[in-house]
N, C-alpha and C positions, 0 to 999 in steps of 0.2 A: 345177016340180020344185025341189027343195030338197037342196042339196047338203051334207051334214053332213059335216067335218072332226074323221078320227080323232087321237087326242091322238100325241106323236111317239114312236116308240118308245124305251122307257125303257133307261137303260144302269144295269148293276146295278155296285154295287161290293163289294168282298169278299175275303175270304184266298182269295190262290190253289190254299192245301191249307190242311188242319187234323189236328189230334192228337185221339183219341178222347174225348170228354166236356167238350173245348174250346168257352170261351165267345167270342164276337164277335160284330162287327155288320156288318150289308149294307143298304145305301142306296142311295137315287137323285137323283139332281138334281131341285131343289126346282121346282114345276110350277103357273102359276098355275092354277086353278078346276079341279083335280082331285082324287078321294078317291084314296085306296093299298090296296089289297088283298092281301095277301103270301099264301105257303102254302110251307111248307115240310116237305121227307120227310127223313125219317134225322138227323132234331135237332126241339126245342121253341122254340118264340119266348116269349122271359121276357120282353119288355116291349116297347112302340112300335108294337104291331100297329097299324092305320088309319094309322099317318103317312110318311113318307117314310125313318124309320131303324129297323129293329129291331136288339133284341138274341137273338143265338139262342145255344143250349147243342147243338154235335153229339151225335151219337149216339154210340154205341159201335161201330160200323159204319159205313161210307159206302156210295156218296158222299152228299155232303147235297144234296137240290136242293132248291131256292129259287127262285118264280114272283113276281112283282110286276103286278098289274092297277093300271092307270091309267085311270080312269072319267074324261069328261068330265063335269062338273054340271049343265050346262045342252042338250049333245045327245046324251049317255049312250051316246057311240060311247067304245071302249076299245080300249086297246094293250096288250101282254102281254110281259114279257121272262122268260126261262128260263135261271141257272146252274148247273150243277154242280160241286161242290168235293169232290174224293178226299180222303177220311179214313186216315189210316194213321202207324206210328210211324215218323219220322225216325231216320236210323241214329244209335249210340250209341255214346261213347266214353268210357271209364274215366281218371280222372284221381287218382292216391293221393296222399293228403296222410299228412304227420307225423301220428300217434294225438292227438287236440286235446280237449277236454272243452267242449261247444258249450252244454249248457245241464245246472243243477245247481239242483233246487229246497230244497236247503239252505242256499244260501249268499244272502244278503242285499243284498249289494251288488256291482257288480265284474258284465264285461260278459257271462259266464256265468250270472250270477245269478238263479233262478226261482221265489226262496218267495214265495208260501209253498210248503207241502205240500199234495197234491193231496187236494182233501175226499172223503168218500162219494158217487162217483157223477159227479164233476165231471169237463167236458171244458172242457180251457182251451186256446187257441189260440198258440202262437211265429211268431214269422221267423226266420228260418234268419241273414237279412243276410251280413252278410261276412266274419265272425267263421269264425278258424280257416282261413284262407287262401282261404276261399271267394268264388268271382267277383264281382263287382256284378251279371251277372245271373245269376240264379236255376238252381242245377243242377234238372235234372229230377229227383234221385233223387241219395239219398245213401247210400253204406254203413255202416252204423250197429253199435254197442255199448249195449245197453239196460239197465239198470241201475235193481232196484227195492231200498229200503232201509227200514227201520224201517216195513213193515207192520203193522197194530192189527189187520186182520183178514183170511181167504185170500180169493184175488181174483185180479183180472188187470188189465193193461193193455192197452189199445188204440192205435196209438199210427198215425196215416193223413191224407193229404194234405189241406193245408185246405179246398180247393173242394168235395171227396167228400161229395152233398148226401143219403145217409143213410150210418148209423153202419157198418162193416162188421162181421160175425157172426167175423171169427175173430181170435183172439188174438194180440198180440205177445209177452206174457211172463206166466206165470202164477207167481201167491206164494203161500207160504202164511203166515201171524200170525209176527211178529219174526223174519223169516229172509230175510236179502238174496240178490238174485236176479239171473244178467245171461242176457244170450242176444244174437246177433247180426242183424244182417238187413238188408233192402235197405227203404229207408223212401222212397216215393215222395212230391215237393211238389207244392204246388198247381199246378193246369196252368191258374192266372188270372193268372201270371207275379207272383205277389205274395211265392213264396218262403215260404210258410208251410204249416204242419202243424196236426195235434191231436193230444192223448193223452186221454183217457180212462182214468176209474179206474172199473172197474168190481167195486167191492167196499163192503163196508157200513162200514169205516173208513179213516183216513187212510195215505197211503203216498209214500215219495218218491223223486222220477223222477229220474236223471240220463241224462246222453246225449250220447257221446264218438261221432267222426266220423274215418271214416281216409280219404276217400277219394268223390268225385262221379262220377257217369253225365250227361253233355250231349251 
C-alpha cells in the first residue's frame, strides 16, 4: 500500500472587505512542487492565474469568493482553501473646502494648469493630488463646478473616474458652438487609489475644460 501525502492546506490572503469594482490581490504562501488553481465568483481575475498571486477586479456586488487548489506534481493529491470577502460602500463623510480652481485647460503653466484644449473626441486623464486642500490620500469623490469654454462645435463632456474600464453613456455637461457652459456635480475618482479621473470631449471640435472643487466625500 502506498500512502500519498495531501499538499498542506493553503491559507489565502486578502482584503477583509472591498468597495464595488475594486482592484486587489489574494495569495498564498509559496509551495514547493505545486501548481495553483484559483476560481473566483462576484469579481474577474486580471492577471496571475496558475501562480501563487492573482490580481482580481470585484464585482459590482458581493461577496467575492475566491477558491485556491494546490495540486501536488508528482502524487496529484490536492488541498482546496475557500474565502469570502463582503462587497459594500463604506460610510461617507463630506468635508467642504474654500471654492478652489483644481484644473484649467487654458492656462499653460502654474499648478492648475491643463493645455492644451481638449481635441475632437479626446479623453485625457488628471490626478486630482493635493491641490486645493486636498488630502494626500485620495477622496473617493469630489463635489465639483464644470465649466466648458470657447466650444468650435455643440457637443458634450464626459468627465468619470479613472479606473471605470468602459466610457459611461451619460453626460456631464452639454455646449453648444462659442457658448460657455458650467453645471455642478458629484465626480467620483478612481477606486485604484491613484486619485485620478477622465474627461472626454465628445464633440467634432475643440473645447475647453475647467474645474473648480468646493468640497470631498471619504
Amino acid at each position: 500500500m502506498t500512502v500519498k501525502t495531501t499538499p498542506a492546506t493553503p491559507v489565502i490572503t486578502a482584503p477583509p472587505s472591498l468597495i464595488p469594482e475594486q482592484p486587489f490581490t489574494a495569495s498564498v504562501a509559496e509551495a514547493a512542487g505545486v501548481s495553483y488553481a484559483w476560481d473566483v465568483t462576484n469579481g474577474t481575475i486580471t492577471g496571475g492565474d496558475g501562480t501563487r498571486e492573482i490580481s482580481v477586479r470585484a464585482a459590482s456586488t458581493g461577496p467575492v469568493g475566491i477558491t485556491v487548489t494546490e495540486t501536488d506534481t508528482v502524487t496529484s493529491c490536492a488541498s482546496e482553501a475557500t474565502v469570502s470577502i463582503p462587497v459594500a460602500l463604506p460610510a461617507t463623510l463630506f468635508y467642504p473646502l474654500t471654492p478652489c480652481r483644481l484644473l484649467d485647460t487654458r492656462e499653460v503653466t502654474g499648478e492648475r494648469a491643463g493645455a492644451p484644449t481638449l481635441a475632437p473626441g479626446e479623453t485625457r486623464t488628471h490626478a486630482v493630488g493635493t491641490r486645493c486642500g486636498l488630502e494626500a490620500v485620495p477622496a473617493r469623490s469630489l463635489s465639483v463646478n464644470l465649466t466648458v469654454a470657447g466650444p468650435t462645435a455643440n457637443g458634450e463632456l464626459i468627465v468619470f473616474r479613472g479606473d471605470l474600464p468602459t466610457d459611461p453613456a451619460s453626460s456631464s455637461i452639454s455646449f453648444k458652438a462659442g457658448a460657455a457652459r458650467a453645471n455642478n456635480g458629484v465626480l467620483e475618482i478612481s477606486r485604484a487609489a491613484d486619485g485620478t479621473f477622465q474627461v472626454q470631449n465628445r464633440s467634432t471640435g475643440e473645447v475647453h475644460f475647467i474645474l473648480d472643487v468646493n468640497g470631498y466625500f471619504k
